[in-house]
N, C-alpha and C positions, 0 to 999 in steps of 0.2 A: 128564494132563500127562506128558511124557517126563520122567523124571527126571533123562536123561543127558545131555538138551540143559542148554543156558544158553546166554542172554544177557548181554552187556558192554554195560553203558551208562555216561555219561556225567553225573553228574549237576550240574555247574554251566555255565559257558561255553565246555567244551571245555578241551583241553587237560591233562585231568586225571589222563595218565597211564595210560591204555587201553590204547598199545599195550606198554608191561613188561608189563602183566594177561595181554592176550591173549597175548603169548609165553609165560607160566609157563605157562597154562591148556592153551595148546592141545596138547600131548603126551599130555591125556588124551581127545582128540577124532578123528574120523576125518575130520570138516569143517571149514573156518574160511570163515564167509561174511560179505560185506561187503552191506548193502543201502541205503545213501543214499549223499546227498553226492557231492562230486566230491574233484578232487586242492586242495580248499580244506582239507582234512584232512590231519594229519600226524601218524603214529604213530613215537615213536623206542623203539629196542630198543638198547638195550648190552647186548654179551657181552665183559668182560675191556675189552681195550683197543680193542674195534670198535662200529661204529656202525653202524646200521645207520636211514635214516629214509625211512619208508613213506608213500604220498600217496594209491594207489591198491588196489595190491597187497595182499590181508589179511598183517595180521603173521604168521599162522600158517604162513607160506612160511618163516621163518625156521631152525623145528625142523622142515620137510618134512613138512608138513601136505598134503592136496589142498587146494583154497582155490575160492571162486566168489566173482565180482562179480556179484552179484542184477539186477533190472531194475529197481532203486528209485533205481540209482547213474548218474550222467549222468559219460563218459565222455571226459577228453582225449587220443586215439590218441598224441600225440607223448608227453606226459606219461607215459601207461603203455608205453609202448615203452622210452621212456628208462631208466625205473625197472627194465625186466625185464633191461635190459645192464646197468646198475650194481649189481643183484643179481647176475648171471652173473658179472661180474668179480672180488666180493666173495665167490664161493665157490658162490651159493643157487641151484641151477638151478630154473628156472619150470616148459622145457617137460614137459609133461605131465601140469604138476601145477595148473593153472590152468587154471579153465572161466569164459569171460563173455557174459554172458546177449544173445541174439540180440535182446531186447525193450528192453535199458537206452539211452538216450540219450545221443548224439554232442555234446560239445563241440565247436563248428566255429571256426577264428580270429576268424570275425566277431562272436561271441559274446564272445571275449576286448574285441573293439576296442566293442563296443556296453556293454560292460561299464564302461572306463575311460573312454568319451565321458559316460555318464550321470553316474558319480563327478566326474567334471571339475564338468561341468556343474550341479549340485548344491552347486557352493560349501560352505558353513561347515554345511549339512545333510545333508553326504554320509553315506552310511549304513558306510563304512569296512570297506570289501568286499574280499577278498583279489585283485579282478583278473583272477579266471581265469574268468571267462567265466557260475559257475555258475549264478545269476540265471536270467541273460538263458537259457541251455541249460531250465530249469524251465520259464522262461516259454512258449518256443516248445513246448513237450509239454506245456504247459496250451493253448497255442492251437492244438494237433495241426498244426502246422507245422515239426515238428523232425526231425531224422535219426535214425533208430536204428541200432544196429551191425548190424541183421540187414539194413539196408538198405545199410551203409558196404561192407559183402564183397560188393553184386551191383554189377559194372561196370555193366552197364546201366541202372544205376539210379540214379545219383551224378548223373550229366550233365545229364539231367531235372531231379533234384532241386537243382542248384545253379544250372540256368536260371532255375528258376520262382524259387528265394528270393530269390538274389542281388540283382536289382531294386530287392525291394521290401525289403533291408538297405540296401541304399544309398541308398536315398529317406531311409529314417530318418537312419543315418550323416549325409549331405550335410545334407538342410534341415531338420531337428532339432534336431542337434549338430552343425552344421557342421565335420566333421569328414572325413578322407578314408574314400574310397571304396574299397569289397575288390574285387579282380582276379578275375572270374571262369576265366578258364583257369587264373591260378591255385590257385584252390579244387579245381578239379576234378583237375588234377595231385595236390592232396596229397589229396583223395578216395581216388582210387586205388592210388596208394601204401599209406595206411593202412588202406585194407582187406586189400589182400592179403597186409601184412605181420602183419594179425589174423585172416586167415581161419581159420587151425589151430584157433585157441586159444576159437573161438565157437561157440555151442552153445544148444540150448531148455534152460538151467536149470530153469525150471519140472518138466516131467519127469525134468530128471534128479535133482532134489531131493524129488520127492514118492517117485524110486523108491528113493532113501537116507534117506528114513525110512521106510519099507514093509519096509527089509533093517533097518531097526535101527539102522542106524550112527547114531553121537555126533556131535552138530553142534552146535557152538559159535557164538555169531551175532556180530559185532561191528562195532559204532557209533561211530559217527563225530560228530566235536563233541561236541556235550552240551547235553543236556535244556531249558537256559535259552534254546540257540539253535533250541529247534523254531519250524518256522512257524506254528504253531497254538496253544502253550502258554509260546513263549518270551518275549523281550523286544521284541517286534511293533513296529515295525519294524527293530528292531537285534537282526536275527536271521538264520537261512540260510534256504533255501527250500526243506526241506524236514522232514520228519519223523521228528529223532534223537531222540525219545524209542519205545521199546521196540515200540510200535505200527507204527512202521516196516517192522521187520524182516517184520511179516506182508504189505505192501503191498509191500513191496520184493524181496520174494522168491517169493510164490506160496504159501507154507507158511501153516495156519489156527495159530490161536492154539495150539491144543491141543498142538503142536508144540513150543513155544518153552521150555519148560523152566523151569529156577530163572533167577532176574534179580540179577545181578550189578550193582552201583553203583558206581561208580569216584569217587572225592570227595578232592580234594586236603588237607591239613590247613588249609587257607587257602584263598584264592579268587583267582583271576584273572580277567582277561577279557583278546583283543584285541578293539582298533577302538572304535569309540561303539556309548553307550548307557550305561543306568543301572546304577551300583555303588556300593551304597550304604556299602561295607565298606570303598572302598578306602582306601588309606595311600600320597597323593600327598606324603611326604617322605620324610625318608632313610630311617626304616624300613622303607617299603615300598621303593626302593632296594636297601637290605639284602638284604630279601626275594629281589629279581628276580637278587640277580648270586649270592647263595648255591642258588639253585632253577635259575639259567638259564635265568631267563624269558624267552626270547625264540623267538617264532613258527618252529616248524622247517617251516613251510611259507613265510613270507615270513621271518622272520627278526626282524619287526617287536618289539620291547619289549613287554610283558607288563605290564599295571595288575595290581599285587599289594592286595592288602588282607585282612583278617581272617576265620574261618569264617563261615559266614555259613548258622547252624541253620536258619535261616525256607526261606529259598531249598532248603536238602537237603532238610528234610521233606517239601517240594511235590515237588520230586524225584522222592524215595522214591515219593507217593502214584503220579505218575504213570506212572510207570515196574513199580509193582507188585513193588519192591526186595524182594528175601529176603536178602539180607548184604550186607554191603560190601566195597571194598577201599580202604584211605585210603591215599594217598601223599603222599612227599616231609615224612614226617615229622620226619625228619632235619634237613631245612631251619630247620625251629623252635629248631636248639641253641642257647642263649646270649640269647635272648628272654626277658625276664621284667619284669612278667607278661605272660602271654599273655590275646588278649580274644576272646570269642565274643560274636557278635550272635545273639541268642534270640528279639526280638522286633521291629519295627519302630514308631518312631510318627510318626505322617500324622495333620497338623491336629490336633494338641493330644490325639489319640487313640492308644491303644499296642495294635496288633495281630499277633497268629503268623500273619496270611494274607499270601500270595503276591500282591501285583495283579495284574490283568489288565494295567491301561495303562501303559506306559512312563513315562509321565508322573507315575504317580503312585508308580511307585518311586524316580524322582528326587526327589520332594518328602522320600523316608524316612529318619527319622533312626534310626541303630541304637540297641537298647538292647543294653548290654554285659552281661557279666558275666565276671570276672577268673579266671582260674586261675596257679598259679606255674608257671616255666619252670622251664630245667635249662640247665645248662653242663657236666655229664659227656657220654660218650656214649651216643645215643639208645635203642641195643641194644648189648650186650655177644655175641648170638649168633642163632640162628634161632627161637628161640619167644617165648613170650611174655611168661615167667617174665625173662627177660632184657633188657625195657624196663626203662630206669630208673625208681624210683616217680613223677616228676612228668609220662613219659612217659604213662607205661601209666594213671594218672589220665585225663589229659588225651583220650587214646584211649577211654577207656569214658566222658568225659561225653561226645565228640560222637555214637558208639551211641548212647546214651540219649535225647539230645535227636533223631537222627533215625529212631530207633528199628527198629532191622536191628544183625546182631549183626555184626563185624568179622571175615571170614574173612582177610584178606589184609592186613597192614601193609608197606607199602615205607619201608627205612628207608637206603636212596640209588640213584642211577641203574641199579646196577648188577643182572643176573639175579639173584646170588648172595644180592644185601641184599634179602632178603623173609623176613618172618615168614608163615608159613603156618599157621593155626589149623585 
């Protein structure tokens, strides 16, 4: 195993604070590589009084990292274009420091508009999808009918490929979802557009990642979402479409396991989730309320409101398992002040029985009542400085029972938005 790699993962429904992590982390890297998901991802970064909020782009551009988007990530040209001018603007120059992968998959509009016709249509079972296309971009490169960027930078190759789709989108569009129909000249116009405004910056990652780790160099990998929303391990069907738990990174970039390093788990001190689907923790009243306007819960990719609700031990240690965690990093501990007490769910019980397993079906994590167990809160504040000696006692408790329960030791406590509030172990 490379000792000097690591992985960022995400262990509950996203959201959980990944991209602060990957900003502290990656000054000791020479890589920062992104390999799923699309711009349904948002990582934010505060420095001081700036913001800075990432969709596409690894965080690691921030402190001028080199950075790659793997082949595992499905790509919106407008979305990433946009992001690299509002970077520009904000100080962070890209070029030359950003490579994306010739293999990874093109979000195309119609992907957006197939996206929101299905949600329409799907009434009160809609699966509560961010909009942007990613779905429907999975699905066509599971049915090898999709674009790749290596395909989007050849002109010649656009026109073809938007004759032959286009069609047979709009058969679906029209008498499916009776919905309207996409313009093919104008597909093809922003085809070629967004190629050549990408052609610089693409490239065979594959080789260029197997020859930086052959030199050695530090590569940091980081995820997108979290754990609960893999497609294979999450909360099926109230999940993404693809594969953010740590398994990823090796599918989504070219690099074998032996690569990937120590695994990093990012766990909020609580739980969120956006959209539907099952949570068993949540706190649908003003505590969870509380929660959401003290943490700013709210979607920095859609914006959407955030279900807050209580830790939720069962769901981290599956996590943990799957992901193959070696420490943690917990955030937004701070949020907790003035709580008391505070509740952790340790176990679940389904039909009269009390279980520590994770289910498979969605359905039967909705039947699951939490079992609690109580710890006291605090109303000082949460850190008086950067270690660890300077939690308050009911903080630094609090912090070594959820360790314990999912058992990785805590490298990294975030104790507010900011770069500066991190305790570093």
């Amino acid at each position: 195993m490379r000792e000097h790699n690591a992985c960022v993962v995400g262990m509950q429904w996203g959201d959980e604070g990944k991209g602060k992590i990957i900003d502290l982390l990656s000054e000791e890297f020479d890589l920062v590589v992104r390999a799923q998901g699309g711009s349904n991802a948002g990582h934010t970064v505060v420095i001081g009084d700036r913001q800075f909020i990432l969709h596409l782009v690894p965080s690691g551009i921030i402190r001028g990292a080199d950075c790659v988007i793997g082949n595992g990530v499905v790509i919106d040209p407008d979305q990433l274009l946009a992001e690299i001018e509002e970077l520009r603007e904000q100080g962070v120059e890209v070029a030359g420091k950003l490579l994306v992968s010739d293999r990874a998959q093109v979000v195309c509009p119609y992907h957006k508009a197939l996206d929101g016709a299905r949600e329409q249509a799907m009434g009160d079972g809609k699966l509560g999808t961010t909009l942007r296309g990613i779905g429907p971009a999975y699905a066509d490169k599971a049915y090898r009918t999709g674009l790749r960027i290596g395909q989007l930078i050849d002109p010649g190759f656009v026109r073809d490929f938007f004759e032959t789709q286009v069609p047979l989108v709009n058969k679906v569009l029209q008498h499916v979802y009776e919905a309207e129909p996409v313009d093919l000249d104008e597909l093809v116009e922003w085809g070629l557009r967004s190629g050549s405004a990408l052609k610089t910056m693409v490239g065979d990652t594959v080789e260029f990642l197997d020859q930086a780790a052959r030199d050695g160099q530090a590569i940091l990998f980081e995820g997108a979402q979290g754990a609960l929303l893999d497609i294979d391990f999450g909360t099926y069907p109230y999940c993404t479409s693809s594969n953010s738990t740590a398994g990823g990174f090796i599918t989504g970039t070219g690099l074998p396991a032996a690569e990937l390093g120590r695994t990093l788990g990012v766990l909020k001190t609580y739980t969120t989730r956006v959209g539907a689907g099952p949570f068993p923790t949540e706190l649908d009243d003003e505590l969870g309320e509380h929660i959401r306007q003290q943490g700013g819960e709210f979607g920095a990719t859609t914006g959407r409101p955030r279900r807050c609700g209580w830790f939720d031990a069962v769901a981290a240690r599956y996590s943990a398992r799957l992901n193959g965690v070696t420490e943690l990093a917990l955030t937004k501990l701070d949020v907790l002040e003035g709580i008391d007490p505070l509740k952790i769910c340790v176990a679940y019980e389904i039909d009269g029985r009390e279980t520590e397993v994770f289910p498979a079906q969605a359905d039967r994590l909705a039947a699951a009542v939490p079992v609690y167990e109580e710890m006291p809160g605090w109303k000082e504040a949460t850190a008086t400085g950067d270690t660890f000696d300077t939690l308050c006692p009911q903080a630094a408790a609090y912090v070594n029972k959820l360790t314990e329960l999912v058992n990785a030791p805590a490298k990294i406590v975030s104790v507010g938005s900011d770069r500066a509030q991190t305790i570093i172990g």
